[in-house]
N, C-alpha and C positions, 0 to 999 in steps of 0.2 A: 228219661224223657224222649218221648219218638221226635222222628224229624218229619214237618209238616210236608215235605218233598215226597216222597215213599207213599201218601195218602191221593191218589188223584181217580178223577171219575169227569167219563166222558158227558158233554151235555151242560158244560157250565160255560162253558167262552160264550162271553159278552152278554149273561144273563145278568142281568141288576138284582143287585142283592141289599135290601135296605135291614141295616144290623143297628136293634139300640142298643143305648148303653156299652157302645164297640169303644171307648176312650181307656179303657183299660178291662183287665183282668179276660174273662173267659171271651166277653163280645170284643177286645183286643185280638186275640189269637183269633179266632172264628174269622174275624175280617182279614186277614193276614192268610190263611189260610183258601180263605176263596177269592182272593188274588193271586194265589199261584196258582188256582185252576184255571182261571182266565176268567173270570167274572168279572162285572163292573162295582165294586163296593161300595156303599151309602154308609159312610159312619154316622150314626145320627146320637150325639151323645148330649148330655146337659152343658159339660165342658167344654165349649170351646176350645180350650187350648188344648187339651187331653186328644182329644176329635181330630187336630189336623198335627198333632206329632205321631200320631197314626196314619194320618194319610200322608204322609212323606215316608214313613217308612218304607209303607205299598209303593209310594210312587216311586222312591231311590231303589227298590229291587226288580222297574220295571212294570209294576202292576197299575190298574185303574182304579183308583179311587177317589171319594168326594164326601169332604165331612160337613156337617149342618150341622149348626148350633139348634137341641132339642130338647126340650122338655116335655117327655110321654105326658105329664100331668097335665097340660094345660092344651086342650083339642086348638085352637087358633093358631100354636107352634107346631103340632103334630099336621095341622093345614099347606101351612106355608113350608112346609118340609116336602109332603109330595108335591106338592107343585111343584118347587124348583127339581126334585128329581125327574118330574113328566119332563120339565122344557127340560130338563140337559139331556136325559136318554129318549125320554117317548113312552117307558112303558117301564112297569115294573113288575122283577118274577118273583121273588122272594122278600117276605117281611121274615124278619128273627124278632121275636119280642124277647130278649134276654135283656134291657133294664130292669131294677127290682133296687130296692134297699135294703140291706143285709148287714153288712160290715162295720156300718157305724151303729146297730141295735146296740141297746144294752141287754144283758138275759135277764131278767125279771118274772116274777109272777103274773099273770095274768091279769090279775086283780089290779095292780099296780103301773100296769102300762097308763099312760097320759092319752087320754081321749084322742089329742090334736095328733099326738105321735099315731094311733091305730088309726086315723084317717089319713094322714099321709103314706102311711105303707100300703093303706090299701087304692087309695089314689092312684101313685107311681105302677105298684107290683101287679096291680086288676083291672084298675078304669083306663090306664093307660095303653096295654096289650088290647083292651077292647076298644078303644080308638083310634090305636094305630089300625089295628084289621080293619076296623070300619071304614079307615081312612084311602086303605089300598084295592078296596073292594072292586072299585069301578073300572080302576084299570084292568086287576086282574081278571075279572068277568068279560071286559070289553075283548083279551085276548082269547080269552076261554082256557087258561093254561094258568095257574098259579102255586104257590109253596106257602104255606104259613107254621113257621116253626116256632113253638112256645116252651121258653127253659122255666120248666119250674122244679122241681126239686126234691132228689129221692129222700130228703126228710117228713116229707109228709108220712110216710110208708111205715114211720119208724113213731108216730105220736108223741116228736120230740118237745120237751118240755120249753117252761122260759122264751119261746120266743112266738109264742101265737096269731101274734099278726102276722109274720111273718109266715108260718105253718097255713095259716085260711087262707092266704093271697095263690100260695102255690098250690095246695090241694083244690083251691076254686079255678085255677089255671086249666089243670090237667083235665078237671070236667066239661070246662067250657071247652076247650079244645074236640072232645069229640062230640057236642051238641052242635059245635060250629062245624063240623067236618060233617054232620048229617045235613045242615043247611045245603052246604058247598059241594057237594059230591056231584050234581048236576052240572054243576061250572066249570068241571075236571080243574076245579082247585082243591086242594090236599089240606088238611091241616093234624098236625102230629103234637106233640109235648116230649120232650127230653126232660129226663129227672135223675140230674146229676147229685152223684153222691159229693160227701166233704173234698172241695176241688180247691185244692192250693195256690193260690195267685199271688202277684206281686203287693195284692193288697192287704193293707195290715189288719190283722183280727188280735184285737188285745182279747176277745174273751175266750179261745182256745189257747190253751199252755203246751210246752211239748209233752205234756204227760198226757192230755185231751187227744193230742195229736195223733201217738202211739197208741193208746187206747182205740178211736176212730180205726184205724189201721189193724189192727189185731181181731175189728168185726169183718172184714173183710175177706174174701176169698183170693185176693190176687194183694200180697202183702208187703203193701208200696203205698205211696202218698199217690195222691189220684189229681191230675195236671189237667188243665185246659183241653191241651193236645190230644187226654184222651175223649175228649168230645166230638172232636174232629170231623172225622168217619161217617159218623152216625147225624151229624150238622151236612155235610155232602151228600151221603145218603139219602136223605131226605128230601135235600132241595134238588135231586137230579130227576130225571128220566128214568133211573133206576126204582124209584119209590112208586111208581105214577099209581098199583093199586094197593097204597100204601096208606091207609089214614086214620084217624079214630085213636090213634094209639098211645099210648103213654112209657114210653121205651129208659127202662131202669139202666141208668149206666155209671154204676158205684163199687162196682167192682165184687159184688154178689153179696153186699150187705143184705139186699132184702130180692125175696122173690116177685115173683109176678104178679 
């Protein structure tokens, strides 16, 4: 596992970074991460509790953070979320849309997913990323400067079985992402998609076994368990100064399971 220390890029102190789904797993790290650049972090998670044992972490190493109680699903919550981020900073650089539901799916056939179940995934993992963007629009236009980062998922790439809601949520991601970066290119706001391969978190997935695990790993070009951390980079990247003619893109980071 790298150390988040070692990863730093100029052009992040005091940029507000509003991260969902940051209460645990990859949007945990990610917000951890761009408090050691110097940025101001928005934990925006469902959890409450999840949401500000993260912002004490930030804040006990020194960093700026601020967690809302959030629910991508419901646009009224995703409302009163950037308000409070407007009053407390002014402005916001960066939205991450990294909420989704994943880890509690069960793999199933297609045929057999529950209606209510395939509308809620695609609620959180599609209706949600397209309300929060919709939701930071004004500020970021208002600056003429914005980041819109969207984690969806190098599974699409691979026509994985068993979990297809979850499959259209993130392949519908990666498209939107550069339909909304042709809207945005005049507002010098950016919009990209990361498409993380099987990324190992604190959170439990009963339906990979370690023999899934090592298999995963053995498609791989770089032959390792693939961590938060190595997201990093490419999450900095993005949201910097460095990226500015940077957009449209859907950037595979899975460790060369799949090509371009």
């Amino acid at each position: 596992m790298s150390d988040l220390r070692t990863v730093v890029f100029p052009g992040l102190t005091d940029r507000v970074i509003i991260i969902t789904g940051a209460g645990q797993g990859i949007g945990r790290v990610l917000a951890k991460a761009f408090a050691l650049a110097g940025a101001r972090v928005v934990i925006a998670d469902v959890n409450e509790a999840k949401g500000l044992a993260v912002r004490n972490e930030i804040t006990r190493s020194g960093g700026q953070a601020l967690a809302i109680a959030t629910d991508v699903a419901d646009e009224a919550s995703i409302k009163s979320m950037v308000a409070t981020v407007e009053m407390q900073y002014g402005r916001i650089d960066v939205l991450i849309n990294n909420a989704a539901i994943f880890s509690t799916l069960e793999m199933r056939p297609f045929d057999q997913i529950p209606l209510e179940e395939w509308e809620r995934v695609l609620r959180v993992n599609l209706t949600g990323p397209f309300l929060c963007a919709r939701a930071v629009l004004p500020a970021m236009r208002k600056a003429q400067w914005g980041r819109i980062i969207n984690i969806a998922s190098g599974a699409v790439r691979l026509g994985r079985p068993n979990y297809l809601h979850y499959i259209a949520t993130k392949a519908a991601l990666a498209g939107m992402s550069l339909s909304m970066a042709r809207e945005l290119g005049p507002d010098n706001i950016t919009v990209n998609a990361i498409l993380p391969g099987a990324t190992f978190t604190e959170i439990e997935r009963k339906t990979v076994s370690p023999e899934q695990k090592q298999r995963i790993i053995s498609m791989q070009c770089i032959p390792r368990a693939e961590t938060p951390e190595d997201l990093v980079g490419a999450a900095l990247f993005l949201a910097s100064e460095a990226s500015a003619f940077v957009t449209g893109q859907s950037l595979n980071l899975d460790g060369g399971v799949t090509g371009s």
